[in-house]
NUGUDREN-690645 format. One record per atom (N, C-alpha, C): z, x, y; residue in one letter. Coordinates in pm, whole numbers, plus 50000, padded with zeros to 5 digits. Atoms other than C-alpha are relative to their C-alpha. Layout:
<nodes>
ZXYA;...
</nodes>
This chain:
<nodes>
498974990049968X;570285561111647X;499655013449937X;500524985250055X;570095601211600X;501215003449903X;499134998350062X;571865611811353X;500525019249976X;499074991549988X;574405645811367X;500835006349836X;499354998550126X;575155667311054X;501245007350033X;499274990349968X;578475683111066X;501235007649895X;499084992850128X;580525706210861X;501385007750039X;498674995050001X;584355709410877X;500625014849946X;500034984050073X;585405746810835X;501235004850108X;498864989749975X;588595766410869X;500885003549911X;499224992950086X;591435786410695X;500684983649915X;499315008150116X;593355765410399X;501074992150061X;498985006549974X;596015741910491X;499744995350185X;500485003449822X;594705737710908X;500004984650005X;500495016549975X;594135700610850X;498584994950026X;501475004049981X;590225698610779X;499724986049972X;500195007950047X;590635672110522X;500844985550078X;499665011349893X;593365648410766X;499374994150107X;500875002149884X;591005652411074X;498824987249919X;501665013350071X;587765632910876X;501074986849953X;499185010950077X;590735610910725X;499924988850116X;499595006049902X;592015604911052X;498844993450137X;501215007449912X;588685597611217X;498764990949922X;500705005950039X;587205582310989X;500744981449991X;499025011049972X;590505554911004X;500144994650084X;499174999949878X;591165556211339X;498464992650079X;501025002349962X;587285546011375X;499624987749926X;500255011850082X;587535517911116X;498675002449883X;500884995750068X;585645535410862X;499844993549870X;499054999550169X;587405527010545X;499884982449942X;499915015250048X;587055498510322X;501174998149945X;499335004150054X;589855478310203X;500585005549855X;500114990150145X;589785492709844X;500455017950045X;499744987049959X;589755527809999X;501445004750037X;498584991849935X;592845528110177X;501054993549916X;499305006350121X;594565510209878X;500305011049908X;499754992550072X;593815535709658X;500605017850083X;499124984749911X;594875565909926X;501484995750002X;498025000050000X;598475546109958X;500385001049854X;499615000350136X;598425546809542X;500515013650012X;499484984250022X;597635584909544X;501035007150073X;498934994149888X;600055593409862X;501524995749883X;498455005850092X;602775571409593X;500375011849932X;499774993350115X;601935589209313X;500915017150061X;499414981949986X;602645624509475X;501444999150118X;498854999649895X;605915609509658X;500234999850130X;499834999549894X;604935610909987X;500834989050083X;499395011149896X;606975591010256X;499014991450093X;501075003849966X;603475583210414X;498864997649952X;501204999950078X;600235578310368X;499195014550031X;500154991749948X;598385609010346X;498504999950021X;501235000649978X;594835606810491X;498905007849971X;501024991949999X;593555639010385X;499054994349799X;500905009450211X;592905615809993X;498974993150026X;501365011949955X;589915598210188X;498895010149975X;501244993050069X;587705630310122X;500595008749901X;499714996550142X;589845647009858X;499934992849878X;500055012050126X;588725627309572X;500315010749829X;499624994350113X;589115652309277X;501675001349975X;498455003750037X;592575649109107X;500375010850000X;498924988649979X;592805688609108X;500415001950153X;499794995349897X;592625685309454X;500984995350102X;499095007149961X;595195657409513X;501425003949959X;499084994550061X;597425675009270X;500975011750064X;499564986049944X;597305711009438X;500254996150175X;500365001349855X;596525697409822X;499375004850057X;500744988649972X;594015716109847X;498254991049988X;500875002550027X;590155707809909X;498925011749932X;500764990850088X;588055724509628X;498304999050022X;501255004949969X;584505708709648X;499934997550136X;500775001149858X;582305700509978X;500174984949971X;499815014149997X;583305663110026X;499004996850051X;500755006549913X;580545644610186X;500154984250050X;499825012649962X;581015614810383X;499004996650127X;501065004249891X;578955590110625X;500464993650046X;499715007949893X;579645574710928X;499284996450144X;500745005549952X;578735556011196X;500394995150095X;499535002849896X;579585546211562X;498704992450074X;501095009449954X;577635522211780X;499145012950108X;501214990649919X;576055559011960X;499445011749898X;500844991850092X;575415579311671X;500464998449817X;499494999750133X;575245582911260X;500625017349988X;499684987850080X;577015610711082X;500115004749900X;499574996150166X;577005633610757X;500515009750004X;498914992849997X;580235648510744X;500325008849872X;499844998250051X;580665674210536X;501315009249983X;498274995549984X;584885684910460X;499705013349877X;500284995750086X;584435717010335X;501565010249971X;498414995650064X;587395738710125X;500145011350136X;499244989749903X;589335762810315X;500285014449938X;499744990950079X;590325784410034X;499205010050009X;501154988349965X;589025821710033X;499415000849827X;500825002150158X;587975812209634X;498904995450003X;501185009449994X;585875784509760X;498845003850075X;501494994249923X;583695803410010X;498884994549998X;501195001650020X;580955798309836X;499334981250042X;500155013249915X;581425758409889X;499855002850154X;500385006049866X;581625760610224X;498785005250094X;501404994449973X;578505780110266X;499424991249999X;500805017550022X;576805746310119X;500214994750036X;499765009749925X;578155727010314X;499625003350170X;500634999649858X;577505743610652X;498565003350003X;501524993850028X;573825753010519X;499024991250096X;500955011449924X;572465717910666X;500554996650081X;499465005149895X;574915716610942X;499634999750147X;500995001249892X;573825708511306X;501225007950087X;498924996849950X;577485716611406X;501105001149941X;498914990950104X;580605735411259X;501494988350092X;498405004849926X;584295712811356X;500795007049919X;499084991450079X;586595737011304X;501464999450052X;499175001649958X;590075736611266X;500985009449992X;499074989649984X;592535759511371X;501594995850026X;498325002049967X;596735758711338X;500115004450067X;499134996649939X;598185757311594X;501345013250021X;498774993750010X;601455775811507X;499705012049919X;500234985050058X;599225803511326X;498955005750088X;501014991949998X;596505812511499X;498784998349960X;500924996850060X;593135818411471X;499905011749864X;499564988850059X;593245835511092X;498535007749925X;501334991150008X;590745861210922X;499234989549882X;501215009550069X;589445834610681X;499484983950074X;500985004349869X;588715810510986X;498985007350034X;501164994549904X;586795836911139X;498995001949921X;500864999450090X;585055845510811X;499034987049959X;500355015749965X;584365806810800X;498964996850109X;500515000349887X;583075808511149X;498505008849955X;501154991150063X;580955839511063X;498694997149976X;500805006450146X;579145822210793X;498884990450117X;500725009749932X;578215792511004X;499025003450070X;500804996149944X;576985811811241X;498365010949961X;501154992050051X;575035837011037X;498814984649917X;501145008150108X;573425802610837X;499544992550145X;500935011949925X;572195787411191X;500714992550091X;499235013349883X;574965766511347X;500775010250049X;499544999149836X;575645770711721X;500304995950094X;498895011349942X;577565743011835X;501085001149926X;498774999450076X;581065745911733X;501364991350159X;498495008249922X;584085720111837X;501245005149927X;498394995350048X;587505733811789X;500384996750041X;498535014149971X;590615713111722X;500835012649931X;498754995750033X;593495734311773X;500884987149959X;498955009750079X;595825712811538X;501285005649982X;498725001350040X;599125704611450X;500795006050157X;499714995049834X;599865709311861X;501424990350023X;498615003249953X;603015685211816X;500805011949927X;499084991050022X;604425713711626X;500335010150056X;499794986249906X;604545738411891X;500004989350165X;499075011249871X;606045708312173X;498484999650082X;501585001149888X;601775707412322X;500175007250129X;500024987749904X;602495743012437X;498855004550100X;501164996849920X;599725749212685X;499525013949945X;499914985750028X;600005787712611X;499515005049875X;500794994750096X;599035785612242X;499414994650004X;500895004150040X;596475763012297X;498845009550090X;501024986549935X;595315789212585X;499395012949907X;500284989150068X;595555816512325X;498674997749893X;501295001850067X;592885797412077X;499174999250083X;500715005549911X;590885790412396X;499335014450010X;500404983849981X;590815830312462X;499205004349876X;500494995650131X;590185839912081X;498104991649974X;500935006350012X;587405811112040X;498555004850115X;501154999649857X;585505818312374X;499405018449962X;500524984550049X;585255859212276X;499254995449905X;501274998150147X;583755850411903X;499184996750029X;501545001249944X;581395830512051X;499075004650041X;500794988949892X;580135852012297X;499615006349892X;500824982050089X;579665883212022X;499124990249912X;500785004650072X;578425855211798X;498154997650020X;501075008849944X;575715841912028X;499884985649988X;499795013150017X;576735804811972X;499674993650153X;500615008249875X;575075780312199X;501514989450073X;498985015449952X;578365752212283X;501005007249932X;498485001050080X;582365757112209X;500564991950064X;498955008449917X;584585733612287X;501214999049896X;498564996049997X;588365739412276X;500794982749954X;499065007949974X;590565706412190X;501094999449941X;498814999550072X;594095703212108X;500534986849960X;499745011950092X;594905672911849X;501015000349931X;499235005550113X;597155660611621X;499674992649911X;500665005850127X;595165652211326X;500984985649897X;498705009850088X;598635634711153X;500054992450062X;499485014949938X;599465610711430X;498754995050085X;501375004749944X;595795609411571X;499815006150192X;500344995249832X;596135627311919X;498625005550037X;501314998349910X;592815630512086X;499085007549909X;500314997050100X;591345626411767X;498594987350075X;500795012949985X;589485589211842X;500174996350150X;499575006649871X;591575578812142X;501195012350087X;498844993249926X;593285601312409X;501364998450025X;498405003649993X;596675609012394X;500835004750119X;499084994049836X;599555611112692X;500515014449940X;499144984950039X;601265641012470X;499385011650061X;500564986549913X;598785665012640X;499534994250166X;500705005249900X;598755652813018X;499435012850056X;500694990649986X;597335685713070X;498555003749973X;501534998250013X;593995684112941X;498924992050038X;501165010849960X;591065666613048X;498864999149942X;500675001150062X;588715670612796X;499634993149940X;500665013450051X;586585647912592X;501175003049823X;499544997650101X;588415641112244X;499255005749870X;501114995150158X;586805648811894X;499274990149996X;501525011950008X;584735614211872X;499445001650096X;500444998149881X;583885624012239X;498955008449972X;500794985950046X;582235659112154X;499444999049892X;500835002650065X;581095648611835X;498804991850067X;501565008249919X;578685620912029X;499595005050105X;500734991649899X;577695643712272X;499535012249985X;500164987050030X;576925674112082X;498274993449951X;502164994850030X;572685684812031X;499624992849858X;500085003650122X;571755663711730X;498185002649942X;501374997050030X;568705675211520X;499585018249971X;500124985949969X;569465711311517X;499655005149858X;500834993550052X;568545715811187X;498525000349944X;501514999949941X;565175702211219X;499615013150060X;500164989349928X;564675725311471X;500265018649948X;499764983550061X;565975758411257X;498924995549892X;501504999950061X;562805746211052X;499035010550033X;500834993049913X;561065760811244X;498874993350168X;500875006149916X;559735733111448X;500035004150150X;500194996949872X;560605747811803X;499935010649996X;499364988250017X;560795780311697X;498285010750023X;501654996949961X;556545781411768X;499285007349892X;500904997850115X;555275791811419X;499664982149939X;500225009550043X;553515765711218X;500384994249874X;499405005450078X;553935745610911X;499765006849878X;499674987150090X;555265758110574X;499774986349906X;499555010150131X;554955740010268X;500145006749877X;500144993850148X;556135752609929X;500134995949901X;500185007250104X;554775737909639X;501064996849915X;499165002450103X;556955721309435X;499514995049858X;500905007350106X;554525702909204X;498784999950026X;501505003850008X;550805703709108X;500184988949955X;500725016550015X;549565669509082X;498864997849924X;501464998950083X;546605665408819X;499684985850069X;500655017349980X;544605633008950X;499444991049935X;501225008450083X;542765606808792X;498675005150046X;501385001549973X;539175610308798X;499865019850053X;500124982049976X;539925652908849X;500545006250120X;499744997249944X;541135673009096X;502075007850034X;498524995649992X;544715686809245X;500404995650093X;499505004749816X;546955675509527X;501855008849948X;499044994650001X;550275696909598X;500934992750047X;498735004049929X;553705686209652X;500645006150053X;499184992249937X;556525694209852X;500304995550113X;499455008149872X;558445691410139X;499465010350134X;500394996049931X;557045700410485X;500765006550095X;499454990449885X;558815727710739X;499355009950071X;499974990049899X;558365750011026X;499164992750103X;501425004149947X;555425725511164X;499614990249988X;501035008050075X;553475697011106X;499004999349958X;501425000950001X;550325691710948X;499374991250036X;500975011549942X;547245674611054X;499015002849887X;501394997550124X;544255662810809X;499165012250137X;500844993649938X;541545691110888X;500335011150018X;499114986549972X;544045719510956X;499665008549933X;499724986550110X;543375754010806X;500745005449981X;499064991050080X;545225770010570X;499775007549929X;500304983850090X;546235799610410X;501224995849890X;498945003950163X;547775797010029X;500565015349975X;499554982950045X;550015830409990X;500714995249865X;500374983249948X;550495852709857X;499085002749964X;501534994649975X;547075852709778X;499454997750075X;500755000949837X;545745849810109X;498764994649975X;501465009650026X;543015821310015X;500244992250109X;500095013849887X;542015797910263X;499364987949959X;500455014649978X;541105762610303X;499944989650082X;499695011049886X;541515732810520X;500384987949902X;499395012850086X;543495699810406X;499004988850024X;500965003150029X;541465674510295X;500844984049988X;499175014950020X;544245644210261X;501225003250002X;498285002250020X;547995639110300X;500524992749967X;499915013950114X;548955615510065X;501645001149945X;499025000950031X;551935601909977X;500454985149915X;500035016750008X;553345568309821X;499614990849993X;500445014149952X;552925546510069X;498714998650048X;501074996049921X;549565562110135X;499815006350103X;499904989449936X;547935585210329X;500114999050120X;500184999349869X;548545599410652X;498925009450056X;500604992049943X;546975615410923X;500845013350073X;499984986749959X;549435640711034X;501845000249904X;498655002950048X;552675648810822X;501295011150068X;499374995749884X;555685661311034X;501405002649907X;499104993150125X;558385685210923X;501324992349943X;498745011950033X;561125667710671X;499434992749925X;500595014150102X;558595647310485X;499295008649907X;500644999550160X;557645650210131X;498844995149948X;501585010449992X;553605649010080X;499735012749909X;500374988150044X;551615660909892X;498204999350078X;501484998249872X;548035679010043X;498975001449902X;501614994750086X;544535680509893X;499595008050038X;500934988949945X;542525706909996X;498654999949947X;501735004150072X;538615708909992X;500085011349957X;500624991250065X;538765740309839X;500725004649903X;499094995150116X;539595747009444X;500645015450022X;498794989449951X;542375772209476X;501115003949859X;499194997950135X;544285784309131X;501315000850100X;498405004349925X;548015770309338X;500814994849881X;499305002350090X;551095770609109X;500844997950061X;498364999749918X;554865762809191X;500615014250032X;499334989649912X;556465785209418X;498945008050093X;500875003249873X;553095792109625X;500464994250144X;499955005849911X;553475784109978X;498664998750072X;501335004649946X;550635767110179X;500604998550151X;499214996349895X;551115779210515X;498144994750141X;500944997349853X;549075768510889X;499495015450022X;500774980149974X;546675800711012X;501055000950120X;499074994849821X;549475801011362X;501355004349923X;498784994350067X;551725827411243X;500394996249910X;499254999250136X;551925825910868X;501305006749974X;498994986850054X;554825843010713X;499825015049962X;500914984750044X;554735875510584X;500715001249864X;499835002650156X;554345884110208X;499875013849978X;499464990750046X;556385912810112X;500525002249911X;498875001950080X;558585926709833X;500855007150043X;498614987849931X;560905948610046X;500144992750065X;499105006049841X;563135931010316X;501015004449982X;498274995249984X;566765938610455X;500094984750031X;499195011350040X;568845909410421X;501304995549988X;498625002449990X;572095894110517X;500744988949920X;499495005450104X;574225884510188X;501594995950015X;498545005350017X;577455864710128X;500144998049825X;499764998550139X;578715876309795X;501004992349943X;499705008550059X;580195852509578X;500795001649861X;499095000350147X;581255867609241X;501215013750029X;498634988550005X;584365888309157X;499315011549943X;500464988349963X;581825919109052X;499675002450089X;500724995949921X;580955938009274X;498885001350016X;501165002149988X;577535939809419X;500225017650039X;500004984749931X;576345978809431X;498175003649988X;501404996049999X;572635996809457X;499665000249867X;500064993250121X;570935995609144X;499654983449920X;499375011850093X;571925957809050X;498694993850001X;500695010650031X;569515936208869X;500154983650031X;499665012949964X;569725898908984X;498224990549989X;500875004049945X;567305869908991X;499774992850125X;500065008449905X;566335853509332X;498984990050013X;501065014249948X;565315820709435X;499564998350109X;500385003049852X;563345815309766X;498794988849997X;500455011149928X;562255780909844X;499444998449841X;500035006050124X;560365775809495X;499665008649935X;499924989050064X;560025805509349X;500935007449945X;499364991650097X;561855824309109X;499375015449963X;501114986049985X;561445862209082X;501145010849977X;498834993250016X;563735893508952X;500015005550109X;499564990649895X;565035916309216X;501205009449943X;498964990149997X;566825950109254X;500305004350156X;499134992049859X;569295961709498X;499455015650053X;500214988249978X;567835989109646X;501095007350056X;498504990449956X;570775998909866X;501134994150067X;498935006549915X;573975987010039X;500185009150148X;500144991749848X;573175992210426X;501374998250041X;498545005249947X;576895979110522X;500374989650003X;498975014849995X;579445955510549X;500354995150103X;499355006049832X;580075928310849X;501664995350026X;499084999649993X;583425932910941X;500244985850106X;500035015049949X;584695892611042X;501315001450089X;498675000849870X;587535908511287X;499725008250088X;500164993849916X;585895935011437X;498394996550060X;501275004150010X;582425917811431X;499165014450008X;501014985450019X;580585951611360X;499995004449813X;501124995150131X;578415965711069X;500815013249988X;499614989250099X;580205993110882X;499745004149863X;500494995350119X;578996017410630X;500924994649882X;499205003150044X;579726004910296X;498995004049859X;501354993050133X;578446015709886X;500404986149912X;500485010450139X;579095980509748X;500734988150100X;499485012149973X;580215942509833X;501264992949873X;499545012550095X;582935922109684X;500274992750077X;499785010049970X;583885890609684X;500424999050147X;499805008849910X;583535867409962X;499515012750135X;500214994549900X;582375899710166X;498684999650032X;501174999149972X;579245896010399X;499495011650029X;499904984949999X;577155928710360X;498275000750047X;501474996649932X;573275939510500X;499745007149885X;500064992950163X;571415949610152X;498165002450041X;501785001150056X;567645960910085X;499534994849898X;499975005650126X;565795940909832X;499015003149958X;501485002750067X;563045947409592X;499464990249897X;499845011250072X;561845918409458X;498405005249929X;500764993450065X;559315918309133X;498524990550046X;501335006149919X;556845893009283X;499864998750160X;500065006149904X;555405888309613X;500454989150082X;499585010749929X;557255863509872X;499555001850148X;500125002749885X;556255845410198X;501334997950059X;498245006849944X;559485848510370X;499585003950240X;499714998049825X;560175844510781X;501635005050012X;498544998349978X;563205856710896X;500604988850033X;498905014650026X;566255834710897X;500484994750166X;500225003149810X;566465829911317X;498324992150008X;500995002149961X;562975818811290X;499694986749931X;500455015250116X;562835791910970X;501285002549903X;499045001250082X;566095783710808X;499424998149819X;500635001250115X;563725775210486X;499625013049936X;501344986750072X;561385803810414X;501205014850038X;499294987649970X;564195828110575X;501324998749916X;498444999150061X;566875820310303X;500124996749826X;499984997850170X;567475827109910X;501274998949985X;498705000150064X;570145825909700X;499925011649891X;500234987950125X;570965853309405X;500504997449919X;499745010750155X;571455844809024X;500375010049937X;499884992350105X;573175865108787X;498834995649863X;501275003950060X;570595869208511X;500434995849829X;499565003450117X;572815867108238X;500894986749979X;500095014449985X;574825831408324X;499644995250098X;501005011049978X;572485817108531X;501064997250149X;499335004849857X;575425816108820X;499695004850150X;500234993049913X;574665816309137X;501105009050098X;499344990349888X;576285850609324X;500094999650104X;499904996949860X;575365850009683X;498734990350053X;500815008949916X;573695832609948X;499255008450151X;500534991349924X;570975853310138X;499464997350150X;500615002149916X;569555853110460X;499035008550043X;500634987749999X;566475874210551X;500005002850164X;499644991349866X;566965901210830X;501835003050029X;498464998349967X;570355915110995X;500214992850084X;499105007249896X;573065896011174X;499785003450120X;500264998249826X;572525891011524X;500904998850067X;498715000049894X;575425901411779X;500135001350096X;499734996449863X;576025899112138X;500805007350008X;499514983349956X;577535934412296X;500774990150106X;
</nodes>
């Protein structure tokens, strides 16, 4: 079976964490023990029911407040596909979670109230997804018994959803209206909407593109393979073999390569792993390569195919999701991480800010929190980076305050891409 990553995302209180509850129940997910201890916690906090969204809220601040704080992860499994569900917060604090959580997503399920609207930290939610890669998106207008399974507001998310897309450039949307609480055309179709004819949420989940972030590897994307050292290997009897995990490509023994950013060449000489070696290693797998030719290769090196290497710059423009309560302005010292490298950087300038209601780039002289902004960077070492449309890997950093070590923002290299 193929397996489907997907990451739950919308405004606070929408019903992200009931939906996974309710399909993960309603699908026979749950072990005995599990739903024991969800009717304890539903006790403890008085409820008259059970409340399903305690199957991925597991932290006690989060059962306390009702609120999901952390990126839950859960796995599941239907006799047509596996899944790794990830329930991410809603809150405009948590942002930064739900960045990590849609980072490896193949597809965004997002949920929108009913009785509010699509709101600006949905769309900012949305945004995100879309700026990190995912372009399948299922939307569950929820809580649709509270508005009598008005046709009219589920038309109105139908209108709102179908525009973002479009400016987004998102490949798939699909519209459904559920009831996450009592399970409406969550698992099994319900009569309350004889109006719709659409597939439900387990429907569109098993029929949505699975593998998509393979593919933002770079593997269809027609550059070749990336590898960035994670470990030198000393051998017995002498020699080196590199580790790391393989993207954009596969390798084959024999292949030439180029080691940036010192532009040395070689050809691989073994692909060795474990269980022993192969003959061609294919992106997603963790090998390490010999090469016939001694090469001074340290961590954070990348060992790149000669078909369209990367390119090894210290200037790029770059699309950031800022994270701390300072502000980000020209000038700022930070360190960045890209793929295994570590390296200081300065802000050269703040090109603008992406406005998540009007979807347009406006001048701007600094970022705060939770705002996505287009920045120049000068970084103090050389990096092989691809843009972030081309290799979700090599096209994406993160930024470190240098004094605790936290990480600020979550980069992408190049500007946001918008359909007119």
């Amino acid at each position: 079976m193929d397996l489907l990553r997907f990451a739950t995302i919308g405004s606070v209180d929408d019903g992200k964490s009931t939906l996974i509850g309710r399909l993960l129940f309603d699908t026979s997910q749950l072990f005995d023990d599990q739903i024991a201890a969800i009717n304890s916690a539903s006790e403890r906090r008085g409820l008259g029911e059970v409340d399903l969204s305690f199957v991925t809220d597991g932290l006690r601040a989060e059962r306390e407040q009702g609120i999901t704080i952390d990126v839950a992860y859960r796995y599941s499994a239907t006799p047509h596909r596996k899944f790794v569900i990830a329930d991410c917060p809603g809150h405009i604090q948590y942002t930064r979670n739900m960045a990590t959580g849609a980072s490896t997503a193949d597809l965004a399920l997002v949920l929108v109230d009913a009785t509010s609207g699509l709101r600006e930290q949905s769309r900012r939610h949305i945004c995100i997804a879309a700026l990190l890669g995912v372009d399948q998106l299922v939307v569950c207008a929820n809580k649709m018994d509270l508005v009598d399974w008005d046709t009219s507001a589920y038309q109105r998310i139908v209108d709102e959803m179908e525009s973002l897309a479009h400016r987004l450039g998102l490949a798939s949307c699909t519209v459904i209206p559920i009831s996450a609480l009592n399970g409406d055309n969550v698992v099994d179709r319900s009569d309350a909407a004889p109006w719709y004819d659409g597939p439900t949420v387990l429907d569109a989940l098993e029929s949505a593109t699975a593998g998509g972030w393979a593919s933002q590897h770079g593997l269809r994307q027609g550059n070749g393979g990336r590898l960035p050292v994670q470990w030198v290997l000393r051998q017995p009897g002498g020699g080196r073999t590199y580790a790391g995990m393989v993207n954009g490509g596969p390798f084959r023994n024999g292949d030439p390569v180029i080691v940036l950013p010192q532009r040395q060449y070689s050809t691989i000489a073994a692909i060795e792993t474990a269980d022993g070696n192969l003959p061609r290693a294919e992106v997603g797998l963790s090998v390490a390569l010999r090469l016939n030719d001694d090469i001074d290769i340290s961590r954070g090196d990348l060992i790149s195919s000669l078909e369209e290497p990367p390119t090894v710059t210290q200037d790029f423009e770059a699309t950031v999701c800022w994270f701390h309560d300072r502000p980000l302005v020209a000038g700022d010292r930070l360190k960045l991480k890209h793929t295994t490298r570590v390296t200081p950087v300065v802000v050269e300038s703040i090109e603008g800010i992406f406005d998540v209601n009007e979807l347009a780039v406006s001048p701007a002289s600094e970022l705060v929190e939770n705002d996505i902004g287009i920045v120049k960077l000068h970084t103090a070492m050389p990096l092989a980076i691809d843009t972030y449309s081309v290799d979700r890997i090599t096209g994406s950093f993160v930024l470190i305050d240098e004094l605790t070590m936290a990480t600020v923002a979550a980069g992408m290299v190049g500007p946001p891409s918008l359909q007119r």
